[in-house]
N, C-alpha and C positions, 0 to 999 in steps of 0.2 A: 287713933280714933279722933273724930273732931264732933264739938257740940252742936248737931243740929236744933236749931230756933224755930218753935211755929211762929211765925208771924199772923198777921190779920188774914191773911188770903192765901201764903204762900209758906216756902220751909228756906232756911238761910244758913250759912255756916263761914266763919271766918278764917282764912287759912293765910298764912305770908304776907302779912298787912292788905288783902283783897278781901273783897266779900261774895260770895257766890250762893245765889238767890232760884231756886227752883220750884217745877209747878209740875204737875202731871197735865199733859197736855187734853185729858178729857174734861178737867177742870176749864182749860182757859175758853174751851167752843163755848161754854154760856156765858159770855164779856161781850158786850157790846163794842164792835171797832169800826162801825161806819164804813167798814173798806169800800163799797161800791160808792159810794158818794165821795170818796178821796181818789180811788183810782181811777173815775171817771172824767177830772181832773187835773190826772196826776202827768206833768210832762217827762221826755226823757230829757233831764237835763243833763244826766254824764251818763249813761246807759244807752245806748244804741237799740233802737228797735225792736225795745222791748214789750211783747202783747199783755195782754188785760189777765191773764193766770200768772204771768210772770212780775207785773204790778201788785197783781192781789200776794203775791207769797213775799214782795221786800215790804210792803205795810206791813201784811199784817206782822213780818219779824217787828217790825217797828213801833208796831202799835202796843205788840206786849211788851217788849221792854219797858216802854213808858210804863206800863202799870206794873212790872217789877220796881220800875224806879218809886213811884207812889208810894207801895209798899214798904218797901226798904224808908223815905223819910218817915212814915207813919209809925212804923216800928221803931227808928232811933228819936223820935219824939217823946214816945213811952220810957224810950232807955233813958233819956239822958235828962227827961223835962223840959225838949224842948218845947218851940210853938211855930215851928216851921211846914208851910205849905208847898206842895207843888201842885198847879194847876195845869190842866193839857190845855193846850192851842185851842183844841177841839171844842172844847167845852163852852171858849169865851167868843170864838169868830162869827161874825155877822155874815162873811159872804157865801152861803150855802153850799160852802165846798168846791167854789168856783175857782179858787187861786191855789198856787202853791202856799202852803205853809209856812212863814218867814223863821220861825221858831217850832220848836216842839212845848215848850209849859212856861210857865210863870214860876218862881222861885222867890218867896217874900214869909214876911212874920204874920201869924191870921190875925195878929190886930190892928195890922196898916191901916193907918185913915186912906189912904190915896191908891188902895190895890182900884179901885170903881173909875178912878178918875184915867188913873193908867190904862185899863179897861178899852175904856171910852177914847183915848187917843191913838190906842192901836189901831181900832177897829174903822176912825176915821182916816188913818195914815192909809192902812188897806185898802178903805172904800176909792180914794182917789187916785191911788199908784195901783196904774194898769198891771202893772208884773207883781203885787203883793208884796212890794218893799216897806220895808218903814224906815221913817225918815229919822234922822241923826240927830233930832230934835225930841223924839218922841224916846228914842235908845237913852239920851242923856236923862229926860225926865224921871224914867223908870231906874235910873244906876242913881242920881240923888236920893229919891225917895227908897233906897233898898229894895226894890222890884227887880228880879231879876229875869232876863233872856238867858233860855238855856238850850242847847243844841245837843240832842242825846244822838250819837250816829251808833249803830250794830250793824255790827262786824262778824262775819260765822268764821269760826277757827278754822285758822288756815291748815290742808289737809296733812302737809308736810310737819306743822305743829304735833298735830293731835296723831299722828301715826309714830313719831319719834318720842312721845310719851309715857309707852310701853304698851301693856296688853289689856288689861284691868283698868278700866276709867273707875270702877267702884273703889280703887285703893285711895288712900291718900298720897301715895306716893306721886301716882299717875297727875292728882290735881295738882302736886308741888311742881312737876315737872311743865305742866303747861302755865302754868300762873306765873312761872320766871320766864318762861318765853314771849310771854304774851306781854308782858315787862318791858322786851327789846323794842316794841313794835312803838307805831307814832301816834297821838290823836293826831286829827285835822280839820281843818274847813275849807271854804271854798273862798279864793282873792275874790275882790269887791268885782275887780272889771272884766274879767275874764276866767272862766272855770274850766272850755272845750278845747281849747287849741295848743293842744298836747304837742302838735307837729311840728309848730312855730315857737312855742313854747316851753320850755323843759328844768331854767332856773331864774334865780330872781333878777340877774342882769337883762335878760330875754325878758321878761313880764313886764319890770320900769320902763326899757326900751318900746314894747306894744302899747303901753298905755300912754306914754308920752306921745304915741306918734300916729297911734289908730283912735283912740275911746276921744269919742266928739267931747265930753265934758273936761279932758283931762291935759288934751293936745298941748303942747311947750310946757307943759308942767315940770318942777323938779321932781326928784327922788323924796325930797322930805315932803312936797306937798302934795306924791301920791300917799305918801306913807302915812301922814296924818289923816288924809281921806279914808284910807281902808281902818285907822282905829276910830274913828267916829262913827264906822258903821258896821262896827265889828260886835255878834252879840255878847254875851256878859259871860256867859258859864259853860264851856264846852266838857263832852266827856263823850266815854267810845267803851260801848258793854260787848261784850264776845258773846256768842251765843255755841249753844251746842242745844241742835234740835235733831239727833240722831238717835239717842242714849236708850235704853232697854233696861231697868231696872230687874232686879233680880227676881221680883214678884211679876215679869211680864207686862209691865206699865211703863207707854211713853212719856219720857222725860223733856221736859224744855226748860233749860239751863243757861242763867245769865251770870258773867265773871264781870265784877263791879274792881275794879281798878285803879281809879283817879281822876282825876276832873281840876283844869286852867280853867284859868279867868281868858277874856278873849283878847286881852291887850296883851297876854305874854307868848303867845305865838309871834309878836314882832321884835322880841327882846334877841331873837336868835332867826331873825327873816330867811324861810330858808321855801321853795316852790319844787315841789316834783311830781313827777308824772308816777302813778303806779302801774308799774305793766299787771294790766289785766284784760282780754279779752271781753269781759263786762264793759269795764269802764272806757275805752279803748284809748282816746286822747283826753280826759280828764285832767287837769292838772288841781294840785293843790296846797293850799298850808300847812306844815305840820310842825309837830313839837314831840319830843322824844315821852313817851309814856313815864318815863323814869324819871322824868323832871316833875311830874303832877305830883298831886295833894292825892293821899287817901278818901276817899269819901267818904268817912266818918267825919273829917276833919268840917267838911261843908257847915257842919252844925256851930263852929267856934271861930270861925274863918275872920279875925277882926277887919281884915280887909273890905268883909261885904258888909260885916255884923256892929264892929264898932265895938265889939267888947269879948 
């Protein structure tokens, strides 16, 4: 048996140093997620020709995570004493849902003098970069001041996982077995200069070679002075929730299930520079960063982390 937690909004339980955080999905229809103002928007940046129902179903996965994630800080605030915030993108953007998203929330202590000021220079970094970038000037302000950029990507368990699991998702067993699977697997994000060109590109000798010799800002560059470029603009705090939006609870109630993991800082995806494509049908030439799941921090850990915290 394992201790299920009510949380503020939702139910949690901790199993194999993870955390896995659930809602009954007639709960989450009354949460406000903006989808049509994001997906109207929303580009195919590694997804191929994907329409406006197929947009609306990878937000909204995305959209509840974030507020699984919420939750889960909210709740280990209470547990631990801490005084940590996450704020969604959503919440602080000035441009009416007009750009892509450069992050998903804020990550800092609620008593920051400078969360306003931080604020304030996203939203002008935005206003003037036509693609919604922020500048490497604006990233660094927010990493002194303890402000953090954080990049939540979901991920739905992959089928071959969750069918070699056993039969009974309701067991504990069933969750042991997918939560060490899910273990093997990589976070990622996406290189600075190139994210699409899977066909051309496939590892990181191929990727320094494309940028050195195609990206207008990068051309005769060396290796180290792409590589410093991609961690100056690299955001702070990455992590990668699994989802299971399948599940039928015993009482006849759909389940929406997130597996909380681990979470790098965004300079340690170049500790071990490694660029691959994932064959997917979705994605189709996608390429990207990754770092082994098994190398991450628990997510608990976020709350003591003197690396971000200082103590």
């Amino acid at each position: 048996m394992t201790n299920i937690i009510k949380t503020d909004r939702f139910n949690l339980f901790e199993l194999d140093d993870a955390i896995v955080i659930f809602s009954y999905k007639d709960y989450l229809q009354g949460v406000e997620f903006n989808l049509n103002k994001i997906v109207n928007h929303t580009a195919n940046t590694w997804e191929a020709n994907r329409d406006t129902t197929e947009k609306n179903k990878n937000t909204l996965q995305g959209k509840i995570v974030e507020e699984l994630f919420i939750d889960l800080i909210n709740h280990e605030n209470k547990k631990t004493n801490s005084n940590l915030s996450f704020i969604s993108y959503d919440k602080i953007r000035q441009d009416s849902f007009k750009k892509n998203a450069p992050f998903d929330g804020l990550l800092f202590e609620i008593d920051n003098p400078n969360i306003d000021i931080a604020i304030k220079k996203i939203n002008d970094s935005i206003t003037k970069n036509q693609h919604g970038n922020l500048d490497d000037a604006v990233l660094e302000f927010c990493r002194e001041n303890k402000i953090y950029t954080v990049e939540i990507k979901s991920s739905k368990i992959p089928n071959n996982i969750y069918k070699a699991s056993g039969k009974d998702p309701h067991k504990v067993q069933f969750q042991k077995n997918i939560i060490k699977q899910l273990k093997k697997l990589d976070l990622f994000k996406y290189p600075k200069f190139n994210r699409t060109d899977g066909g051309e590109i496939n590892n990181v000798v191929s990727y320094l070679k494309w940028v050195t010799t195609k990206s207008v800002s990068m051309k005769g560059k060396s290796d180290s002075e792409i590589l410093n470029s991609e961690l100056n603009s690299t955001l702070h705090i990455y992590t990668r929730i699994f989802i299971d939006d399948t599940l039928i609870n015993k009482e006849g109630k759909n389940v929406f299930i997130g597996y909380f993991l681990g979470y790098i800082l965004g300079h340690e995806f170049y500790n071990d520079f490694k660029i691959i494509r994932f064959p997917s049908q979705k994605s189709q030439k996608a390429i990207y960063v990754t770092s082994p799941i098994s190398n991450s921090k628990n997510l608990i850990n976020l709350f003591k982390d003197t690396r971000l915290w200082g103590y």
